[in-house]
Jmol script that loads the backbone (N, CA, C; Angstrom):
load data "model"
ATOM      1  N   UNK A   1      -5.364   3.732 -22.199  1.00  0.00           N
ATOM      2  CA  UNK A   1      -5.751   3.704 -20.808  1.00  0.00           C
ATOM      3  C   UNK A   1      -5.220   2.428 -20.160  1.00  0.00           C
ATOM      4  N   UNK A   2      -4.944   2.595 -18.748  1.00  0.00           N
ATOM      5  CA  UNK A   2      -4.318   1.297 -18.241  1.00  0.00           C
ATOM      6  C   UNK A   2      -4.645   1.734 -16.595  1.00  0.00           C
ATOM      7  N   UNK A   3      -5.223   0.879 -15.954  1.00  0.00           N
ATOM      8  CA  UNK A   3      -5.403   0.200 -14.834  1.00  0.00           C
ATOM      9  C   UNK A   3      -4.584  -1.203 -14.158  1.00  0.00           C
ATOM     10  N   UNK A   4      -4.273  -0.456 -12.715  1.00  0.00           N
ATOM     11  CA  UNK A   4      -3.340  -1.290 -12.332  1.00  0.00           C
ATOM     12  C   UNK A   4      -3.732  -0.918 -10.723  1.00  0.00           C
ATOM     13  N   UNK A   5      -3.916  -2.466 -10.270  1.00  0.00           N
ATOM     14  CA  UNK A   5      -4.529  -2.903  -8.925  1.00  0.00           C
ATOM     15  C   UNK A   5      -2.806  -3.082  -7.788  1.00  0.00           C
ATOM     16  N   UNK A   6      -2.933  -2.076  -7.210  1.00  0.00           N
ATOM     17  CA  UNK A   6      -1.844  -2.439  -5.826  1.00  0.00           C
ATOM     18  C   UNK A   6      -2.250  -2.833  -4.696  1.00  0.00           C
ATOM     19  N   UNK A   7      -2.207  -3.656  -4.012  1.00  0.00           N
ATOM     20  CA  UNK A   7      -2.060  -3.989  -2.589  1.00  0.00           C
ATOM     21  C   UNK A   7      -0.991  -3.511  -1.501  1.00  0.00           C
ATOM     22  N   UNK A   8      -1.659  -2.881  -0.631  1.00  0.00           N
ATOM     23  CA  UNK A   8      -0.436  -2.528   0.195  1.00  0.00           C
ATOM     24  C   UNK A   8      -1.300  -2.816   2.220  1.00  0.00           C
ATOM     25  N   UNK A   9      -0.299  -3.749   2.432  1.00  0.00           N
ATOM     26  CA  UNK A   9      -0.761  -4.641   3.620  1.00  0.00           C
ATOM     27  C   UNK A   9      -0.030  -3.779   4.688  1.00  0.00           C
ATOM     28  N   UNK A  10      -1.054  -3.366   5.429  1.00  0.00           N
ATOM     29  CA  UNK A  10      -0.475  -2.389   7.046  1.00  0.00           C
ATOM     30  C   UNK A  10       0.111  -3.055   7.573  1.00  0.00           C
ATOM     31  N   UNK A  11       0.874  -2.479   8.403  1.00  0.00           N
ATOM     32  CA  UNK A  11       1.705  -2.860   9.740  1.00  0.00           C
ATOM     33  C   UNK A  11       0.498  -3.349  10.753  1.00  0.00           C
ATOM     34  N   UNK A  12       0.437  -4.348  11.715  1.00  0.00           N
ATOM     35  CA  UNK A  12      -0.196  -4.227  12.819  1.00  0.00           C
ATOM     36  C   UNK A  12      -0.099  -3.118  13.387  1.00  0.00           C
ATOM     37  N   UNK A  13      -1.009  -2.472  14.575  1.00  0.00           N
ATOM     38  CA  UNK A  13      -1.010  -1.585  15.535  1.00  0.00           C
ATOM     39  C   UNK A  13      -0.350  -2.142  16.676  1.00  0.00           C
ATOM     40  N   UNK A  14       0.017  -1.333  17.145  1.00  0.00           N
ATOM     41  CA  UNK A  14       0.588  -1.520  18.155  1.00  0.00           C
ATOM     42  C   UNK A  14      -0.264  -2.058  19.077  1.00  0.00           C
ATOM     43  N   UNK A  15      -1.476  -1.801  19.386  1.00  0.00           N
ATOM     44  CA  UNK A  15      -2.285  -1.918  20.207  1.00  0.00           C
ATOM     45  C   UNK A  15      -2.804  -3.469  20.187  1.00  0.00           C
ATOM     46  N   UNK A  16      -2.591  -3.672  18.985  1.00  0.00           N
ATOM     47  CA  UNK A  16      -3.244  -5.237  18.099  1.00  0.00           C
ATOM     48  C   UNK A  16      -1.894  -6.095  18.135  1.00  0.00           C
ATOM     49  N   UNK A  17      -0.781  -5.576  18.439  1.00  0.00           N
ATOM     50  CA  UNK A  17       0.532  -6.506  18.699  1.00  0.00           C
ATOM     51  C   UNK A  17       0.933  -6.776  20.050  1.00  0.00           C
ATOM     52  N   UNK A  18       0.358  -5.718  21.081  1.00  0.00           N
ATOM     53  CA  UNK A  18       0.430  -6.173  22.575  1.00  0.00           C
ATOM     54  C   UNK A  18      -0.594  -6.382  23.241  1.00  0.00           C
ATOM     55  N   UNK A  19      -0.619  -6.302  24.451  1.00  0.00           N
ATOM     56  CA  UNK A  19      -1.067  -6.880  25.696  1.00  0.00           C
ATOM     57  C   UNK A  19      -2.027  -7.984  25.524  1.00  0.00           C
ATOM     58  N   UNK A  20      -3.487  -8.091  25.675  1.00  0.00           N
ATOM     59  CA  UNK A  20      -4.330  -9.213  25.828  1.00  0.00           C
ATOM     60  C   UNK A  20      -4.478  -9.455  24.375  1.00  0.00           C
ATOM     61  N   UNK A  21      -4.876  -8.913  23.870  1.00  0.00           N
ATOM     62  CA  UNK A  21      -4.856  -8.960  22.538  1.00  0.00           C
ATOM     63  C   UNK A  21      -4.233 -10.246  21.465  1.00  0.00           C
ATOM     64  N   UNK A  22      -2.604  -9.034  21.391  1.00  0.00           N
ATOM     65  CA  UNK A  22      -1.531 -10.166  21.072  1.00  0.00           C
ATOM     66  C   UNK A  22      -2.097 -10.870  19.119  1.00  0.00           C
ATOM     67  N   UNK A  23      -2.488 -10.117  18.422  1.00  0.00           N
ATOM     68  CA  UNK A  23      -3.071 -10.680  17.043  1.00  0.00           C
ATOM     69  C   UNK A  23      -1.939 -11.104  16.514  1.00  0.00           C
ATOM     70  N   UNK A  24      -2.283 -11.339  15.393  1.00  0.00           N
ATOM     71  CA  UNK A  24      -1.374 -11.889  14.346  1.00  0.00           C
ATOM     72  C   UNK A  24      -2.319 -11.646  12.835  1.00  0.00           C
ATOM     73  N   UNK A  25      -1.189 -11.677  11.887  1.00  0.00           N
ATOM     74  CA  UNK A  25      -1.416 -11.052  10.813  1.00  0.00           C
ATOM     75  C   UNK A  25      -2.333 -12.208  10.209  1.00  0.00           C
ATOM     76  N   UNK A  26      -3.941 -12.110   9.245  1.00  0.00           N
ATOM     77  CA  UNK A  26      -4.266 -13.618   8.658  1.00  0.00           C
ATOM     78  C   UNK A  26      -3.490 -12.769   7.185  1.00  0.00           C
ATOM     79  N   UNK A  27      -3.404 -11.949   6.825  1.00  0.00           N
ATOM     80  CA  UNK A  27      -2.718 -11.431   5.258  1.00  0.00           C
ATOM     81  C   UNK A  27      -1.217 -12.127   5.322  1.00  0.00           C
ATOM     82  N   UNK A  28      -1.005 -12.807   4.545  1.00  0.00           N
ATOM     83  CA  UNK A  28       0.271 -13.558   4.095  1.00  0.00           C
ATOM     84  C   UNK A  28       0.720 -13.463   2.804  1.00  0.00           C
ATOM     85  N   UNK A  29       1.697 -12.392   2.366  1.00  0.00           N
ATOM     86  CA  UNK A  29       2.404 -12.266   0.829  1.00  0.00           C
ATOM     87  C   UNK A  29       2.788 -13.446   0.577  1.00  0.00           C
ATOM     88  N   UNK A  30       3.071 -14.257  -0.517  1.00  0.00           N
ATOM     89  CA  UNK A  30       3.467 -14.985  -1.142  1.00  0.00           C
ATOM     90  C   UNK A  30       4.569 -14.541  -2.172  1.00  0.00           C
ATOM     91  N   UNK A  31       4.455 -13.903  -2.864  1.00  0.00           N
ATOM     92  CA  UNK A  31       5.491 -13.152  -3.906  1.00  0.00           C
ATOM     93  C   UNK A  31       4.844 -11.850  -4.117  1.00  0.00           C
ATOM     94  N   UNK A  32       5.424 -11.273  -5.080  1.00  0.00           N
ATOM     95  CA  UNK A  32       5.418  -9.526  -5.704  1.00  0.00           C
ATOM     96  C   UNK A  32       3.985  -9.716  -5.915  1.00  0.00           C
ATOM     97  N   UNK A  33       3.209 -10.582  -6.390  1.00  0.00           N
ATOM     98  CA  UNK A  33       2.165 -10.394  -7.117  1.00  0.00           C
ATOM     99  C   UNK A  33       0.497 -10.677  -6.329  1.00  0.00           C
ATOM    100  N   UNK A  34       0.892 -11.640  -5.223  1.00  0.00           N
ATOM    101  CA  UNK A  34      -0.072 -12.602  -4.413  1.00  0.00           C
ATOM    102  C   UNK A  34       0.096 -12.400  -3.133  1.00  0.00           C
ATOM    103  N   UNK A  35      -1.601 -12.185  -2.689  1.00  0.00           N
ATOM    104  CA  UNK A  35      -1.741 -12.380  -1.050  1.00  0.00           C
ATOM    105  C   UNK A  35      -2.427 -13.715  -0.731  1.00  0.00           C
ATOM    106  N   UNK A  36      -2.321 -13.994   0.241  1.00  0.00           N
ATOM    107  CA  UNK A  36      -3.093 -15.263   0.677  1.00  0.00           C
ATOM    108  C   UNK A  36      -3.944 -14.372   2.207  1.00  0.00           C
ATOM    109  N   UNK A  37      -5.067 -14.698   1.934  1.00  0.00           N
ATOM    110  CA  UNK A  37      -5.550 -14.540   3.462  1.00  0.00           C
ATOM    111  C   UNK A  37      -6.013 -16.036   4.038  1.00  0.00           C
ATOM    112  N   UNK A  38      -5.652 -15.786   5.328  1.00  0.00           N
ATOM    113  CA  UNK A  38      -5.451 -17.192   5.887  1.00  0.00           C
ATOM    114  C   UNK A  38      -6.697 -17.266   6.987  1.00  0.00           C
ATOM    115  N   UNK A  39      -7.752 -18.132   7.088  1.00  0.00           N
ATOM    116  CA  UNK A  39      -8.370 -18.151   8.265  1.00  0.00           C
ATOM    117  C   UNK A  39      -8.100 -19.743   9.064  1.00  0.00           C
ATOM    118  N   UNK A  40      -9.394 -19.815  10.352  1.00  0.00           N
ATOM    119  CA  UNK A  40      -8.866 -20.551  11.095  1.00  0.00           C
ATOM    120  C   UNK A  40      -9.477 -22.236  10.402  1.00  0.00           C
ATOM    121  N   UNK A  41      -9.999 -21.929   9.159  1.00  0.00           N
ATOM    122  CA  UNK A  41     -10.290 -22.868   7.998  1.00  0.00           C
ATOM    123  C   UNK A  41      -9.276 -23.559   6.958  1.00  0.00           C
ATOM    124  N   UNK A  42      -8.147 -24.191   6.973  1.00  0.00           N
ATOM    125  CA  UNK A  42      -7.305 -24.388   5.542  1.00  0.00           C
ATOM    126  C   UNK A  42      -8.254 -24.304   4.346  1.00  0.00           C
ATOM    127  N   UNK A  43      -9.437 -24.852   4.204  1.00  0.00           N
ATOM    128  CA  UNK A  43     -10.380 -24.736   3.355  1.00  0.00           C
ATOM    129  C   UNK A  43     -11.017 -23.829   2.409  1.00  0.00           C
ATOM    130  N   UNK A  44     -10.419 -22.665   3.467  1.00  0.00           N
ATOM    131  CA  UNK A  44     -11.648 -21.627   3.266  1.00  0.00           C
ATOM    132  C   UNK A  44     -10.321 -20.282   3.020  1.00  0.00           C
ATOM    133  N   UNK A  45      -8.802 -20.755   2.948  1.00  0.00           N
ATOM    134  CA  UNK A  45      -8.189 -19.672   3.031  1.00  0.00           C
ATOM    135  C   UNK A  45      -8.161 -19.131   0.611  1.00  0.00           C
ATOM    136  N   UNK A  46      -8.026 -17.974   0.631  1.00  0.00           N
ATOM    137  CA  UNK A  46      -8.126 -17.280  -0.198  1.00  0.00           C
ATOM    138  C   UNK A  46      -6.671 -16.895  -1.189  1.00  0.00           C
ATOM    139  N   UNK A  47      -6.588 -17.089  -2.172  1.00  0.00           N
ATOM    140  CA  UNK A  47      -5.175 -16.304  -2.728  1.00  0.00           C
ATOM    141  C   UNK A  47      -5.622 -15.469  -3.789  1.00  0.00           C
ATOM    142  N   UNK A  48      -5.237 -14.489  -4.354  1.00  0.00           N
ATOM    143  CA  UNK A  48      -5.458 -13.708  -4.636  1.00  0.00           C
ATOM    144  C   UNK A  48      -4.199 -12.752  -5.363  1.00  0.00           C
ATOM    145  N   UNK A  49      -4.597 -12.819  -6.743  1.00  0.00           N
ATOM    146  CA  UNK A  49      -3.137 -11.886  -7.243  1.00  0.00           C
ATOM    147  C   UNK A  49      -3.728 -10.765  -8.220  1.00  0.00           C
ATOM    148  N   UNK A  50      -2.431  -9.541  -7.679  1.00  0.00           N
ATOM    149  CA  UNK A  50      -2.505  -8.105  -8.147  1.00  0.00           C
ATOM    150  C   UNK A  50      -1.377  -8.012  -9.143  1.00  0.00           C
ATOM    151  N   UNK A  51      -1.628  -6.236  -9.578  1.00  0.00           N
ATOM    152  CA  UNK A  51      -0.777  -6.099 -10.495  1.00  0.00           C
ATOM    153  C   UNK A  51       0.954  -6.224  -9.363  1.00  0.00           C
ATOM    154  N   UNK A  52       0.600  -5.440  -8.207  1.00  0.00           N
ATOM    155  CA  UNK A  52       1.604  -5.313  -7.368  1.00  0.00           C
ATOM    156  C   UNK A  52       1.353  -5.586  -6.042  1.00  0.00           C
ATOM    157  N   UNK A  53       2.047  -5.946  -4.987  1.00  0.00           N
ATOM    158  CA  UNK A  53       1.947  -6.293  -3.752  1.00  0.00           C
ATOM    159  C   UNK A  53       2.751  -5.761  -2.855  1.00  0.00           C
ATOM    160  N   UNK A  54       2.352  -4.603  -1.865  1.00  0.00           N
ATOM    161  CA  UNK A  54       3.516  -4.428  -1.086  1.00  0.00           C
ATOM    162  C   UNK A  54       3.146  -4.552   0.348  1.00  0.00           C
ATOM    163  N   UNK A  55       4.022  -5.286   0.961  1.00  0.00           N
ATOM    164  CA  UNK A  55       3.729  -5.768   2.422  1.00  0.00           C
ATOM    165  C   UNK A  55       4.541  -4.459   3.737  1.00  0.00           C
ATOM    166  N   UNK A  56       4.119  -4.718   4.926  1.00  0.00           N
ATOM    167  CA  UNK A  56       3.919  -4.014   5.940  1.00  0.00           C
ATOM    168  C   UNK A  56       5.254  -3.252   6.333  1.00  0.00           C
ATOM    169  N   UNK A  57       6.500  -3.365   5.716  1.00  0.00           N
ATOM    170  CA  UNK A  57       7.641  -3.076   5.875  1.00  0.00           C
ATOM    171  C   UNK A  57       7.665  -2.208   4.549  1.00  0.00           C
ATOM    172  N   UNK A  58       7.381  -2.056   3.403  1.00  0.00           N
ATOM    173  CA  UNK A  58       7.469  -1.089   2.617  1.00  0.00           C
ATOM    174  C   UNK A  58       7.780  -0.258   3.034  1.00  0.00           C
ATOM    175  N   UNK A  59       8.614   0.868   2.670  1.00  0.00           N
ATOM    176  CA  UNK A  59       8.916   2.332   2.856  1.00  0.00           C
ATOM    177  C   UNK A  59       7.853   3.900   1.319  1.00  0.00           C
ATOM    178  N   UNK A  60       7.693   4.672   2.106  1.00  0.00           N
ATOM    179  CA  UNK A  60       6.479   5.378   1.428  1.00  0.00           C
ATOM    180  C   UNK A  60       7.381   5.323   0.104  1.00  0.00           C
ATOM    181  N   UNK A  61       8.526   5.269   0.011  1.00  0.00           N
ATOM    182  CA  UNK A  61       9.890   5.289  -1.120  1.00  0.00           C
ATOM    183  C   UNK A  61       9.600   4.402  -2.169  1.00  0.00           C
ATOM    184  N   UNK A  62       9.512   3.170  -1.539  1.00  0.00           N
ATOM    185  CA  UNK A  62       8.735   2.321  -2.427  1.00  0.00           C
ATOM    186  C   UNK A  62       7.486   2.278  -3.131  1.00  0.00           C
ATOM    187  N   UNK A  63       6.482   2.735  -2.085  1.00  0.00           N
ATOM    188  CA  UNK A  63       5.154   3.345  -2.306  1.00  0.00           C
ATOM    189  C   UNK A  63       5.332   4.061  -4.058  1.00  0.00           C
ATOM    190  N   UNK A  64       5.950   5.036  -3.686  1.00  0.00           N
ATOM    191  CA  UNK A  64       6.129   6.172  -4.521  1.00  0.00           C
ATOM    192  C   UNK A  64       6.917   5.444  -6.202  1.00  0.00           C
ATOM    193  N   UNK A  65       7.636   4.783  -5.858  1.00  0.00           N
ATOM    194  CA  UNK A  65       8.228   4.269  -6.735  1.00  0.00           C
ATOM    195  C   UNK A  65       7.370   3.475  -7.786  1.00  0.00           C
ATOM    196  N   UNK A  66       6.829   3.117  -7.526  1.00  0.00           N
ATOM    197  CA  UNK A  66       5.265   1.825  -8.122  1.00  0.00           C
ATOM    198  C   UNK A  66       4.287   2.955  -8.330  1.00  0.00           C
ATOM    199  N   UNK A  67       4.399   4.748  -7.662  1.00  0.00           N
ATOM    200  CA  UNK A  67       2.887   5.575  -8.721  1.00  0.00           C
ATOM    201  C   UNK A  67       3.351   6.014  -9.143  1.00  0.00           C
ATOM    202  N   UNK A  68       5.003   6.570  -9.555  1.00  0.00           N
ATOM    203  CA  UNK A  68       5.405   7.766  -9.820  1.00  0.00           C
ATOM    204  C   UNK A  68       5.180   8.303 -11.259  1.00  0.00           C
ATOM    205  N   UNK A  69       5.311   7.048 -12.368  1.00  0.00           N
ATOM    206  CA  UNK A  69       4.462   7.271 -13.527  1.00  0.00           C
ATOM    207  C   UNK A  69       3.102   8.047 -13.315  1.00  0.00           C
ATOM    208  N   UNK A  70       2.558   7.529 -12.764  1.00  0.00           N
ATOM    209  CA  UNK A  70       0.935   7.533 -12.044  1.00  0.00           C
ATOM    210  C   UNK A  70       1.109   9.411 -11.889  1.00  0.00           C
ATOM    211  N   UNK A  71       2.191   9.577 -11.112  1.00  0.00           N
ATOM    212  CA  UNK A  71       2.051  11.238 -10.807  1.00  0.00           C
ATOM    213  C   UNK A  71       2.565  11.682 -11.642  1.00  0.00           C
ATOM    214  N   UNK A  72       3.591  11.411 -12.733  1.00  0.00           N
ATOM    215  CA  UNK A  72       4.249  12.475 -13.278  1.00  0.00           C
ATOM    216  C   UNK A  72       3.564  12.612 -14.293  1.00  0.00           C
ATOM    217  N   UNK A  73       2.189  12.048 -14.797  1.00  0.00           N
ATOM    218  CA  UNK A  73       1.833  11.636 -16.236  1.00  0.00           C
ATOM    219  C   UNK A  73       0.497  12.709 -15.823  1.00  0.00           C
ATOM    220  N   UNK A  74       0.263  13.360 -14.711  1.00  0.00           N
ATOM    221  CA  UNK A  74      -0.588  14.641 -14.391  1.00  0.00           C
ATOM    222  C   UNK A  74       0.334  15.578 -15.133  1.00  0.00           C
ATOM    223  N   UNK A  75       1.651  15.866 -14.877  1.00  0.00           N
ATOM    224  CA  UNK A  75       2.452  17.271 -14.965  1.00  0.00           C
ATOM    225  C   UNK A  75       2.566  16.937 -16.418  1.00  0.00           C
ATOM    226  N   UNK A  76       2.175  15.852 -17.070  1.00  0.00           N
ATOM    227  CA  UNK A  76       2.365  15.833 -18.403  1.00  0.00           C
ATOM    228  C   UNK A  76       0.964  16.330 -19.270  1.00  0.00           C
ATOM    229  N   UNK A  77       0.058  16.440 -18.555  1.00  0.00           N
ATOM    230  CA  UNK A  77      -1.475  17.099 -19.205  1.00  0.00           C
ATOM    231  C   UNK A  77      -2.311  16.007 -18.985  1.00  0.00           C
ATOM    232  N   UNK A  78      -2.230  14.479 -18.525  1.00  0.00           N
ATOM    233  CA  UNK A  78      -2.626  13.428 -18.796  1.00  0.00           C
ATOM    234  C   UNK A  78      -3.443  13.509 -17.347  1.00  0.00           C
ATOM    235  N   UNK A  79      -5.203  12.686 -17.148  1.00  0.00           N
ATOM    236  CA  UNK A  79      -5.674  12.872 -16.028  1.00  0.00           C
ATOM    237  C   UNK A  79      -5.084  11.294 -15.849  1.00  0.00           C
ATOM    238  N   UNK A  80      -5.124  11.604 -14.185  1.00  0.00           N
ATOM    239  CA  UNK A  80      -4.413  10.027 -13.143  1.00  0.00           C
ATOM    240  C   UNK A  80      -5.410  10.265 -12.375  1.00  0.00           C
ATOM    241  N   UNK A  81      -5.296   9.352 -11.674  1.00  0.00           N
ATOM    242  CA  UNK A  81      -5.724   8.893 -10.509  1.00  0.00           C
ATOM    243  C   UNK A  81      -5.588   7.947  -9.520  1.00  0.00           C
ATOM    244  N   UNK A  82      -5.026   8.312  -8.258  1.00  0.00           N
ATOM    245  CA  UNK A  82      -4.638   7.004  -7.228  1.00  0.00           C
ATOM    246  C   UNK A  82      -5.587   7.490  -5.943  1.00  0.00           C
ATOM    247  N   UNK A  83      -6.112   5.879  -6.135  1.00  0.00           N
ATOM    248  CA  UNK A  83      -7.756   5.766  -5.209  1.00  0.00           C
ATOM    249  C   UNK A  83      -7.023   4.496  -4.103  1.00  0.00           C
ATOM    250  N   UNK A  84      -7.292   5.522  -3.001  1.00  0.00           N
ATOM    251  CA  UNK A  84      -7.470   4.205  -1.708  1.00  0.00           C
ATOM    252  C   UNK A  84      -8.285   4.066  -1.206  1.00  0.00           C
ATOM    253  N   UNK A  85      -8.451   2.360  -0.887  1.00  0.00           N
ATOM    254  CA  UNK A  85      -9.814   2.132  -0.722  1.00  0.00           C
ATOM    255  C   UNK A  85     -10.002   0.950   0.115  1.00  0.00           C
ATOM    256  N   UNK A  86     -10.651   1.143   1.003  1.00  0.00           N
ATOM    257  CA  UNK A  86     -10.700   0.139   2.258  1.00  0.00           C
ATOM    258  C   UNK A  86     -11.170   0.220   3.535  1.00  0.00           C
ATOM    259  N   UNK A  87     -11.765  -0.465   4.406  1.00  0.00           N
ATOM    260  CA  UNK A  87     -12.630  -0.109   5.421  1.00  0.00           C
ATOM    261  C   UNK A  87     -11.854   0.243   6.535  1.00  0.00           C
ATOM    262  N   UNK A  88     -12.805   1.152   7.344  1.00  0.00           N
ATOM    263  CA  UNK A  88     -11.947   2.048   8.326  1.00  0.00           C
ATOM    264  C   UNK A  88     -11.017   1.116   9.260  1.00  0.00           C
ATOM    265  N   UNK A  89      -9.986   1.682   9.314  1.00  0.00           N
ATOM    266  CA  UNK A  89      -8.370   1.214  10.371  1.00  0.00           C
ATOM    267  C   UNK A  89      -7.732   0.363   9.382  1.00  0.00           C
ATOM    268  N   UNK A  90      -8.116   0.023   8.003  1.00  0.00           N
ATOM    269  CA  UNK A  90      -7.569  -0.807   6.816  1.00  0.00           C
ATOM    270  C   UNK A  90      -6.211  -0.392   6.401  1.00  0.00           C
ATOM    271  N   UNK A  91      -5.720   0.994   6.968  1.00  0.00           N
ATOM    272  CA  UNK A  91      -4.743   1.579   6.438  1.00  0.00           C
ATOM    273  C   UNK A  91      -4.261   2.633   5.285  1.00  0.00           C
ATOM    274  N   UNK A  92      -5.318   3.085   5.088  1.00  0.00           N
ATOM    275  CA  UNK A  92      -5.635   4.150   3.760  1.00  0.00           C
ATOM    276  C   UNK A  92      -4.746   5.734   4.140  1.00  0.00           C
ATOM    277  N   UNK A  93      -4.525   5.934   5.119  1.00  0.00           N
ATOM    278  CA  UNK A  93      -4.162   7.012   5.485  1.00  0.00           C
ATOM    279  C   UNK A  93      -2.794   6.548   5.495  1.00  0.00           C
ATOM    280  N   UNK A  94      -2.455   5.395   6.555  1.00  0.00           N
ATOM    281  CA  UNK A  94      -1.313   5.035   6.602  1.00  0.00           C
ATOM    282  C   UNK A  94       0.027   4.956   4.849  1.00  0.00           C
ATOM    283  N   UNK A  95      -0.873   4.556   4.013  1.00  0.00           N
ATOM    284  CA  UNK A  95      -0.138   4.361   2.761  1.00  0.00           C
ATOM    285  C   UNK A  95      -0.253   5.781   1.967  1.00  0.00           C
ATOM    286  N   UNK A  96      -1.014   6.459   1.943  1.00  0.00           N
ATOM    287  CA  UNK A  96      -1.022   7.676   1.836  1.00  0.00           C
ATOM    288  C   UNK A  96       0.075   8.846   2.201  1.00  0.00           C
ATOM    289  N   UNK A  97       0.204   8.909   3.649  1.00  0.00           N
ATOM    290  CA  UNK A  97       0.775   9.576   4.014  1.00  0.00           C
ATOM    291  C   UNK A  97       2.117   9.207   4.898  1.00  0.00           C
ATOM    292  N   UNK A  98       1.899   7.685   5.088  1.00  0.00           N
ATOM    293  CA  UNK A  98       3.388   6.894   5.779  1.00  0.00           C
ATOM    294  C   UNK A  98       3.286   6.676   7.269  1.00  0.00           C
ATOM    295  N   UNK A  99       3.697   6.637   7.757  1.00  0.00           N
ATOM    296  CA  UNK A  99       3.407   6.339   9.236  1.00  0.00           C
ATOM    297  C   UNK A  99       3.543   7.743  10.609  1.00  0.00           C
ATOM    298  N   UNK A 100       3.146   7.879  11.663  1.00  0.00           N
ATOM    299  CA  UNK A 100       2.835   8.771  11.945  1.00  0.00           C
ATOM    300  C   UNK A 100       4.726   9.515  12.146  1.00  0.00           C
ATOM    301  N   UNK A 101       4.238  10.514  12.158  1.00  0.00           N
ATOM    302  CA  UNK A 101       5.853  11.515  11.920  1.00  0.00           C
ATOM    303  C   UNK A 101       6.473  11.697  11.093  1.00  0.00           C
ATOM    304  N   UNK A 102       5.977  10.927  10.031  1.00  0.00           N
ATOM    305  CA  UNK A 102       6.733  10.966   8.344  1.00  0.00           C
ATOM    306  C   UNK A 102       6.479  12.126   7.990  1.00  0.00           C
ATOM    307  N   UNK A 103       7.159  12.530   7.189  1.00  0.00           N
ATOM    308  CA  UNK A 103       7.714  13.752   6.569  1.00  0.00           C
ATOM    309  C   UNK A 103       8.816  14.042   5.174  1.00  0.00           C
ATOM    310  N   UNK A 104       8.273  13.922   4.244  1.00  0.00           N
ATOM    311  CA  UNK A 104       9.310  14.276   3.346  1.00  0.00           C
ATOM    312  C   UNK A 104       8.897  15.247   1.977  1.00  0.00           C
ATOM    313  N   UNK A 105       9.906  16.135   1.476  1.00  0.00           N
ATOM    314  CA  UNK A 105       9.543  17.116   1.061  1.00  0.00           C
ATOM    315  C   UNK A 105       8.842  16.306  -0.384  1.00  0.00           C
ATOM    316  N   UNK A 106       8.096  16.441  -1.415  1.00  0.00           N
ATOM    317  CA  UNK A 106       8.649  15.933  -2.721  1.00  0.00           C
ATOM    318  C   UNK A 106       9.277  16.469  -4.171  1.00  0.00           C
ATOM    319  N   UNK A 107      10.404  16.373  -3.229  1.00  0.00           N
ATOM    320  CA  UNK A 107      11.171  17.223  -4.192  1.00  0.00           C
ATOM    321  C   UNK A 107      11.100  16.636  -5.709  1.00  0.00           C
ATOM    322  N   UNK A 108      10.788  15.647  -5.779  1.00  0.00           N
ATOM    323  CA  UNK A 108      10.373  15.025  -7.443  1.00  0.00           C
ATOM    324  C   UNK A 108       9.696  15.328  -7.773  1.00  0.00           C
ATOM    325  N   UNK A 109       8.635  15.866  -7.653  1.00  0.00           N
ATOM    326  CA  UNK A 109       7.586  16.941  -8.166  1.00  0.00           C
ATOM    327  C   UNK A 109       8.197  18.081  -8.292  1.00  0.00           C
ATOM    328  N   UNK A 110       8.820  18.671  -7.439  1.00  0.00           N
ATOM    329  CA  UNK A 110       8.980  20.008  -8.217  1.00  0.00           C
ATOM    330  C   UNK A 110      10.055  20.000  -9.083  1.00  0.00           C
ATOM    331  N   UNK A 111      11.303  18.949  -9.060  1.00  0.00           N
ATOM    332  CA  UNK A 111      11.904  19.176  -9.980  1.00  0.00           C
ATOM    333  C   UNK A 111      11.782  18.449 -11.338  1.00  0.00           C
ATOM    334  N   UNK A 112      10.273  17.480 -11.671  1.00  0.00           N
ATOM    335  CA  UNK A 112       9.660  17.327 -13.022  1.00  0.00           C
ATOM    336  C   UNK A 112       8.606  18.369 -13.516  1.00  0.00           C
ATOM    337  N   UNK A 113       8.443  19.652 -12.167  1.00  0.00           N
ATOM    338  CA  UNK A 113       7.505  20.497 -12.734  1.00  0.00           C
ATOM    339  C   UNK A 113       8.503  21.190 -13.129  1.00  0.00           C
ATOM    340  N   UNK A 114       9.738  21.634 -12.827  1.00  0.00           N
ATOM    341  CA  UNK A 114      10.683  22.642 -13.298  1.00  0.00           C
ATOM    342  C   UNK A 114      10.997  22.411 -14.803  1.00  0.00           C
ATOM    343  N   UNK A 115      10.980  20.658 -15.276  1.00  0.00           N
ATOM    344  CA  UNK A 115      11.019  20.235 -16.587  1.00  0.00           C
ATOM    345  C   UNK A 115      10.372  20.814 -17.873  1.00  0.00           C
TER     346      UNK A 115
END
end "model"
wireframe off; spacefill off
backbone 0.3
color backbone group
């Protein structure tokens, strides 16, 4: 058995990148492995390291690339599981399913189920 912790840091909203608003990200990657969250404290900011780290520019490609063991080891008889988990607008859907209009077939599934 093996457990393995990913991070995957949303894009701002659009809504949270313009007008009065105007945010900014406190999640700051450091490398493959480490986030830093940053507050308005140096004191009080946090680092924090995973098995993997993927920041707001990821493509679902990548996503996929870091579970695909994770999925193909179902079509092998083996139970998986990939759990997202995080409080609402955290981005759970977003990494899930990619950003709105995404679309792609997965053809890697069917051609390791054809295997």
């Amino acid at each position: 058995e093996a457990i393995e912790v990913l991070v995957r840091v949303r894009p701002l909203l659009p809504y949270e990148e313009g007008g009065d608003r105007n945010a900014s990200s406190v999640v700051q990657l450091e490398d493959e492995h480490t986030v830093a969250i940053l507050g308005d404290d140096p004191n009080k900011h946090v680092r924090c390291r995973f098995d993997g780290v993927l920041g707001p520019s990821a493509t679902q490609e990548e996503i996929y690339t870091r579970v695909h063991s994770c999925t193909l080891s179902v079509l092998d008889g083996y139970n998986s599981t990939i759990f997202a988990y995080g409080q609402t607008g955290s981005g759970k859907t977003h990494t899930m399913f990619g950003p709105p209009g995404y679309h792609r077939e997965l053809s890697s599934w069917k051609d390791a189920a054809k295997e």
